[in-house]
N, C-alpha and C positions, 0 to 999 in steps of 0.2 A: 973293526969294520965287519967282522966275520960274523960276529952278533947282532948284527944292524942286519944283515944280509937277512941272516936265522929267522929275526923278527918281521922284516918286511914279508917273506914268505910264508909264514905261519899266517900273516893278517891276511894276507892274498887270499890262502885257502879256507880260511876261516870264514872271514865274507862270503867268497862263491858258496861258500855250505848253505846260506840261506839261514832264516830262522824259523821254517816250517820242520826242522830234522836234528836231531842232536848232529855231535862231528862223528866221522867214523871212527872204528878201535884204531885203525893204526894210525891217523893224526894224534889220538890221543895219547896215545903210547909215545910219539915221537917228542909230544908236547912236554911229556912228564921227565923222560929222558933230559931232553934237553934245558930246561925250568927251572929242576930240580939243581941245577950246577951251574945256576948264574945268581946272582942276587935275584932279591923282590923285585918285580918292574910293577910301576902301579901306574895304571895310566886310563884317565875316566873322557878320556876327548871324546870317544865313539860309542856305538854297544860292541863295536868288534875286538876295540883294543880294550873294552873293559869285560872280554870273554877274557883274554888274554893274560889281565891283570886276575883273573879268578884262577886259572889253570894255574897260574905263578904262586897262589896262595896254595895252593890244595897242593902241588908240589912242593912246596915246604911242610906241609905237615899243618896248614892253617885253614881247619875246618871248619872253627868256628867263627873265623874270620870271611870266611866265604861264605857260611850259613846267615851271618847277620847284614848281610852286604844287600842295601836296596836296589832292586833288580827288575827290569822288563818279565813280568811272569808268564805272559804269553809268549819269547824267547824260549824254544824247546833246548838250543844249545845251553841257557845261561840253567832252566831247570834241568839240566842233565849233568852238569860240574855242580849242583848241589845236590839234587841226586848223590853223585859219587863220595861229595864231601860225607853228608851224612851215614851214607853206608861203610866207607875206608873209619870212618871215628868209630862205629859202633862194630864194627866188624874185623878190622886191621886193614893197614895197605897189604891188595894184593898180588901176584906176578904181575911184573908189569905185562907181560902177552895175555894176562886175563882183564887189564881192565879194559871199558866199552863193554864187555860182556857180563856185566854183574848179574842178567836177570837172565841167562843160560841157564834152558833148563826148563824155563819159566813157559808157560803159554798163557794165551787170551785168545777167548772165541769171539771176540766181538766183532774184528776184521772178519771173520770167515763166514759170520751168518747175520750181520744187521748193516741196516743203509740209514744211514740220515739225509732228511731233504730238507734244503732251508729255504727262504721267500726268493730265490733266483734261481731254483730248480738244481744247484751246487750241488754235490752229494759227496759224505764223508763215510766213512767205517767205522766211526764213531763221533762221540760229542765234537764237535767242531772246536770246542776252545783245547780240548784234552788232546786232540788228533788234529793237527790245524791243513795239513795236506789234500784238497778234493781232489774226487777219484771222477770226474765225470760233471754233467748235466744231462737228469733223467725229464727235464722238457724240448732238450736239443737231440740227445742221444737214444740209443737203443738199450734197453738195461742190460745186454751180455756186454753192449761197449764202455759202460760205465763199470757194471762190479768187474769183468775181466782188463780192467785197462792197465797199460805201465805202471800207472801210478799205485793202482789199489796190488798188484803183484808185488810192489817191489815193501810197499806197507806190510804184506802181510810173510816178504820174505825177513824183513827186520824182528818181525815177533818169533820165527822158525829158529834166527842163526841169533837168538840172544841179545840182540842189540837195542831193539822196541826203539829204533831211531825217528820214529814218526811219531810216536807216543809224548805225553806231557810228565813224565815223572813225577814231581810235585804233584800235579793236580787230580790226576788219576785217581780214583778212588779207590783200585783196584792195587794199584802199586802202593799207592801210600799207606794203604792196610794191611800190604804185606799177601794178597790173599791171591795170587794169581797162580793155578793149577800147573801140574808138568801133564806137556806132552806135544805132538807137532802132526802139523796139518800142512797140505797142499796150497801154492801160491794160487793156482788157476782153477777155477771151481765151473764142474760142469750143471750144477743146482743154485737158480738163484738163491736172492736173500729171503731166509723166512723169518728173519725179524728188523722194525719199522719206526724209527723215532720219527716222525713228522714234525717238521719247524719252520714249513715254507709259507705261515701266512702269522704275525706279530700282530694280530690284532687282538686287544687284552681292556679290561675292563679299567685298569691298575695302570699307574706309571710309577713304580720303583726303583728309587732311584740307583740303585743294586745295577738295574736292566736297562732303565732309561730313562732320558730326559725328558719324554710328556707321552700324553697319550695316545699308542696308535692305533684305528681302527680304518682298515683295508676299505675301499669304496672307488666307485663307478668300472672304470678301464681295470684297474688290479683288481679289482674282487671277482670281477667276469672272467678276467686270464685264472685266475686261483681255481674259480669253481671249473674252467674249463678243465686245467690239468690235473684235479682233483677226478674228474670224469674218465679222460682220458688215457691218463699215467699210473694215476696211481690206486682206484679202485680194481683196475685188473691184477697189477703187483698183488692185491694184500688177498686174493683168491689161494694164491700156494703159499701165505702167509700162515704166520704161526702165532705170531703175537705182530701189535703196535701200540705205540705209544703217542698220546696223544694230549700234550704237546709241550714242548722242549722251547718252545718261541713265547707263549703268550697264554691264551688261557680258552680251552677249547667249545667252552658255550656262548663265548664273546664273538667267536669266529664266525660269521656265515659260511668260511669255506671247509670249516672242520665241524659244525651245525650240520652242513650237507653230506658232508661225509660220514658222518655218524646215523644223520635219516638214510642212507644208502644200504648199510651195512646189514645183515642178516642172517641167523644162522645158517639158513638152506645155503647160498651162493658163496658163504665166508664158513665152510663147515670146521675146520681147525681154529681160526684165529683167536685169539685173546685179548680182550683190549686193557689197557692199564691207560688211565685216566690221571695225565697230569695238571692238576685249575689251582686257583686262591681259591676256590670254594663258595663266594658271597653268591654266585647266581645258581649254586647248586642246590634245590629247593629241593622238598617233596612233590611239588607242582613241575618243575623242569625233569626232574630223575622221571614223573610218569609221561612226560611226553617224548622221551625214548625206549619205553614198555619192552618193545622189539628185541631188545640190545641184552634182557634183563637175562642172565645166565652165560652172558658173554661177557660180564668184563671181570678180569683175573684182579685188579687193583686200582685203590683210587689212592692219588699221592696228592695232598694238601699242605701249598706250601706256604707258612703262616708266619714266621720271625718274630712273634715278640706273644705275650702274655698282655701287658699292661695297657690298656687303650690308646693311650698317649705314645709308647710306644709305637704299637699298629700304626699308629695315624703320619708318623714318620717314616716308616721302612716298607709300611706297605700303601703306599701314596695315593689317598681317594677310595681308601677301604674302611668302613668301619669294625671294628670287633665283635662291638654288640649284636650287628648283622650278623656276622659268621659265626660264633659259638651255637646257635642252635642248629643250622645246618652239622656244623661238627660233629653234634651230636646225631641228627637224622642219619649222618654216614656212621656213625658207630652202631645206631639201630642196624642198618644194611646188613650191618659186618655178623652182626648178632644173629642175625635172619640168615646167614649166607647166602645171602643176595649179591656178594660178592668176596671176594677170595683173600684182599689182603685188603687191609687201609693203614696207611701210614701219612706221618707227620712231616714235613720239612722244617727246617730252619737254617738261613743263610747266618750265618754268627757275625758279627762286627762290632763295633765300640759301641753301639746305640744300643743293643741287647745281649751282650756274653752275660749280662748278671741275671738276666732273665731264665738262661738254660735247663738249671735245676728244676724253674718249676715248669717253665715248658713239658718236661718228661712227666710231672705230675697230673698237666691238663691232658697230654698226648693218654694215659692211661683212664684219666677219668672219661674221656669221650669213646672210650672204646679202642684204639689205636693200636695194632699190633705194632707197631716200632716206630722212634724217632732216627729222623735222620739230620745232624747237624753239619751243613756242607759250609766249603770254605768260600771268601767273596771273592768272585774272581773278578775281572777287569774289565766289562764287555765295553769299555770306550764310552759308557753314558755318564761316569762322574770324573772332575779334570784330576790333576795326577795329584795337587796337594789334599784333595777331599777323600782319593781312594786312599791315599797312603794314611789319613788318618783316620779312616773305617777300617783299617786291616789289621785287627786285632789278632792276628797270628802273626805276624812277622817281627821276630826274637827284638826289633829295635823300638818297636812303638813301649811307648811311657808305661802303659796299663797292661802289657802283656804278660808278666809277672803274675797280675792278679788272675789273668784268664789263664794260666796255667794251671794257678790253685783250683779255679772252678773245674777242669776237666780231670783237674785227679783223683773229686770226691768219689768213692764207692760207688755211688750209684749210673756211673759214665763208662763204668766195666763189666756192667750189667747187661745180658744182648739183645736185651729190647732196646739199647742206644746202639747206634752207630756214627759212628762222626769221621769226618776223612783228617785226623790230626794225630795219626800214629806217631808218627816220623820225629813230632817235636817230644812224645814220652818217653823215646830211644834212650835209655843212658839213665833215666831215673832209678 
């Protein structure tokens, strides 16, 4: 009876935790405590009673059995018992009053100086999928009420005291590389943000199905509200701005309202800012690049995101793009790069079952076009494919048939090289 009790209270607390926040250390500690000195309980009925069946594994000492376990990735709780799994395996079990705190110690500036806006004016302190908590609306609100809010305090009190409980583990690029700096910052910030990921308008030349299930381009009522608070909101923001990034939603010359933001921009009135330019590339022409002339010694990087090498390929992953279109652009942006005309250019690729064999020579094309570095990110779930299509595009996750093979791809020589980066440290732990 007295286990039933344990149990039912543990789920109680665990539920109220929400799936925006990992659990706190001292649940977790109690969890381990107590887990550890009852049998397995395994039980898949909810996602709360199958946190519960993972804490149970990882308190036995079953880490590989929680690392292979098909899981909600957007769940910060469920990425944070893997998380732990994989660091207690590669690291030891350690005090139990230290775990929850494995990344003490650790900081990240992203909370403390960038804001993300997405098509509802929402706003995060980082990628929304990595950081799923909004701190505000900078169409409804004031920006001291937004970046100083409850919410963005208590986010950036979790990165101070070790915990990064708003954070995605997993998905982080930052954490799954291992690469996040010591040192500690203030919760309440008397200087806004000076740096800008823009994602508040999805309109894109491309439907990927990675991103989404058809094409969306913004028009009549929303495109008017867009370019309104594009006027409004956020051309004043990006004046004590430092850098922005443009765009994290869709693709920024497909845009009218990130078109108009870009005709606005200037060095005289934007005298710090940097712009980093994130498109698929096909409408970035020699013709389009001169009808932004203005902009030309302001943008710090262009990020081109491209998944595949083989036409056939492209024509699947990047949905209504063709290849043949984009390699000479590729190339014009390599010229840029040659010219310094602009500061960085780099590559993307979303990796999944349709192209992990492609990788190797992706890095080949990424250097013949001039490309100062590839970047191989992982696919994550943005809800545009059903759950049996993503879970068989998810070519990192230790259970799919073919992940074996994309192991062996990522451990050739040249994936350790640092013009690659890829966000799959975490699975070479132990090799």
């Amino acid at each position: 009876m007295l286990t039933l009790l344990r149990f039912a209270r543990f789920y109680a607390e665990i539920k109220a935790n929400g799936s925006c926040r990992s659990l706190k250390p001292r649940l977790i500690q109690r969890l381990y405590r107590t887990l550890r000195a009852l049998p397995v309980r395994e039980d898949h009925s909810s996602s709360t009673a199958f946190i519960l069946t993972l804490e149970s594994w990882l308190a036995h000492g079953e880490f590989d059995k929680v690392l292979a376990a098909s899981a909600d990735e957007t769940d910060l709780r469920i990425q944070d018992v893997k998380f732990r799994a994989q660091h207690y395996r590669t690291h030891g079990i350690p005090d139990i009053s230290a775990m929850g705190f494995e990344l003490r110690g650790k900081t990240c500036s992203i909370p403390f100086s960038k804001l993300d806006v997405l098509p509802s004016g929402t706003c995060h302190l980082c990628c929304a999928v990595w950081q799923r908590q909004p701190v505000g609306n900078i169409f409804r609100q004031s920006i001291n009420d937004v970046w100083n809010s409850s919410e963005a305090r208590e986010i950036r009190e979790g990165v101070n005291d070790g915990t990064f409980r708003y954070c995605g583990k997993q998905l982080c690029a930052l954490i799954a590389a291992r690469t996040l700096p010591v040192h500690e910052q203030t919760q309440v910030l008397s200087v806004g943000p000076k740096h800008f990921n823009l994602s508040y308008d999805r309109s894109c030349n491309l439907s990927c199905p990675s991103c989404r299930s058809e094409k969306i381009m913004e028009a009549g009522a929303k495109r008017l509200f867009l370019e309104k608070m594009t006027n409004d909101k956020i051309l004043p923001l990006l004046k004590t701005g430092e850098s922005v990034h443009i765009t994290g939603s869709g693709d920024p010359f497909a845009s009218y309202a990130f078109r108009h933001l870009l005709q606005s921009l200037n060095s005289k009135d934007y005298p710090a800012l940097r712009i980093r330019l994130m498109t698929n590339g096909l409408l970035l022409t020699e013709a389009e690049w001169e009808k932004f002339s203005h902009l030309h010694g302001m943008i710090a990087a262009v990020n081109v995101s491209v998944d595949a090498v083989k036409p056939e390929t492209y024509a699947i992953v990047r949905r209504g793009g063709d290849l043949n279109t984009l390699i000479p652009n590729l190339e014009f942006i390599g010229r840029l790069r040659t010219a310094r005309a602009i500061d960085r250019y780099l590559l993307a690729f979303v990796v999944q079952t349709a192209n992990f064999r492609e990788m190797p020579d992706f890095i080949q094309l990424a250097r013949r076009v001039g490309a100062d570095q590839v970047h191989f990110q992982r696919l994550v779930d943005w809800n545009s494919m059903n759950p049996d299509d993503f879970h068989s595009a998810s070519i990192q996750t230790r259970e799919h048939p073919e992940h074996a093979e994309f192991m062996d791809t990522i451990r050739r020589p040249e994936f350790s090289d640092p013009f690659v980066v890829h966000e799959f440290a975490e699975l070479l732990e132990g090799d």
